[in-house]
C-alpha positions as CSV (number, residue, x, y, z in Angstrom):
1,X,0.0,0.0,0.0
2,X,1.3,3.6,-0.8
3,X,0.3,6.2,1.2
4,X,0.2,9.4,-0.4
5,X,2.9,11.8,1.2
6,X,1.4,15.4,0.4
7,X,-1.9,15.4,1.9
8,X,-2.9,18.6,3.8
9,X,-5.9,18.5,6.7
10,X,-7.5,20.8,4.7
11,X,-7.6,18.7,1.6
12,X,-8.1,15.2,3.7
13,X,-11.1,17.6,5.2
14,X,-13.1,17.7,2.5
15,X,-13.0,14.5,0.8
16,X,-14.4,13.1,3.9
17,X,-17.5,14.8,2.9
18,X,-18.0,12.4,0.7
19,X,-18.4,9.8,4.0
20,X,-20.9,12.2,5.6
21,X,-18.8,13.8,7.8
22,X,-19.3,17.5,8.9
23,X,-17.3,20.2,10.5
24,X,-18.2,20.8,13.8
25,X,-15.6,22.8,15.8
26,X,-11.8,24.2,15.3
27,X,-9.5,24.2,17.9
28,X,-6.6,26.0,16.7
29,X,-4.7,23.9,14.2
30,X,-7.4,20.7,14.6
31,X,-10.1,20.0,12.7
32,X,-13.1,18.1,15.1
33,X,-15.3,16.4,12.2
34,X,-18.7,14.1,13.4
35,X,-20.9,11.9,11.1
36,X,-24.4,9.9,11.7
37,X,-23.4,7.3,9.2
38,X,-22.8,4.1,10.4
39,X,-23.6,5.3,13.8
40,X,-22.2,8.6,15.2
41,X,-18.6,8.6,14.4
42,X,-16.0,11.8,15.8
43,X,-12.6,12.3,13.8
44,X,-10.2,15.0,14.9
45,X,-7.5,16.1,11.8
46,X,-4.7,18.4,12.2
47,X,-4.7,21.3,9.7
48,X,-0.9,20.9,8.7
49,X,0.2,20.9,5.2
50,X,1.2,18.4,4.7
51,X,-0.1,15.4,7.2
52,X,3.0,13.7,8.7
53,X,2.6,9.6,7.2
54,X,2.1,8.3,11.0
55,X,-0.3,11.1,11.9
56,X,-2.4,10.3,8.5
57,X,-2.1,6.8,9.0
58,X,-2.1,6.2,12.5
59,X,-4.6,9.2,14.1
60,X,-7.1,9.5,11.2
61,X,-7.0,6.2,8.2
62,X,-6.9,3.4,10.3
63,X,-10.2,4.8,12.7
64,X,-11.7,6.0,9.5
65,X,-11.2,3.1,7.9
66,X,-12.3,1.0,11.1
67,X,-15.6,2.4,11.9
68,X,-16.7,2.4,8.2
69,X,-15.6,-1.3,7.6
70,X,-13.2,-1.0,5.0
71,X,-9.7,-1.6,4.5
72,X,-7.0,1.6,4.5
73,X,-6.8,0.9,0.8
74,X,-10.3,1.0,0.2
75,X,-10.9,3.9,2.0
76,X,-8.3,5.7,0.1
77,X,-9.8,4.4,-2.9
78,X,-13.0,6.1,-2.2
79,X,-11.7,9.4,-0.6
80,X,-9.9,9.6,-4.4
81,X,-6.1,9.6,-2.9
């Protein structure tokens, strides 16, 4: 699997529209997102440009990819990285 190296929060922010999440609050540099699909669901992503690999993999993909039942790979997939 290749993780892409040059994604900023902002970026990784609004592709997970397309999973239903919303922003709900920013606390300085984070990004707090919340969706109702698949149950209610809170991601916090870090508005850096770019992501560090173990913060985007680690923090956000693996949970993201977790609560929606899909694989990292998948889920990048379908975010269009």
């Amino acid at each position: 699997m290749k993780i892409p190296r040059d994604i900023h929060g902002a970026d990784l922010v609004r592709a997970l529209r397309a999973l239903g999440y919303e922003r709900v609050r920013q606390d300085g540099s984070h990004i707090r997102l919340t969706t109702q699909f698949n149950g209610v669901h809170h991601l916090t992503v870090p508005a850096h440009k770019p992501l560090k690999t173990g913060t985007l993999v680690k923090g956000v993909l693996k949970p993201l990819a977790e609560h929606h039942g899909l694989t990292v790979e998948e889920l990048l997939a379908r975010l269009g990285f």
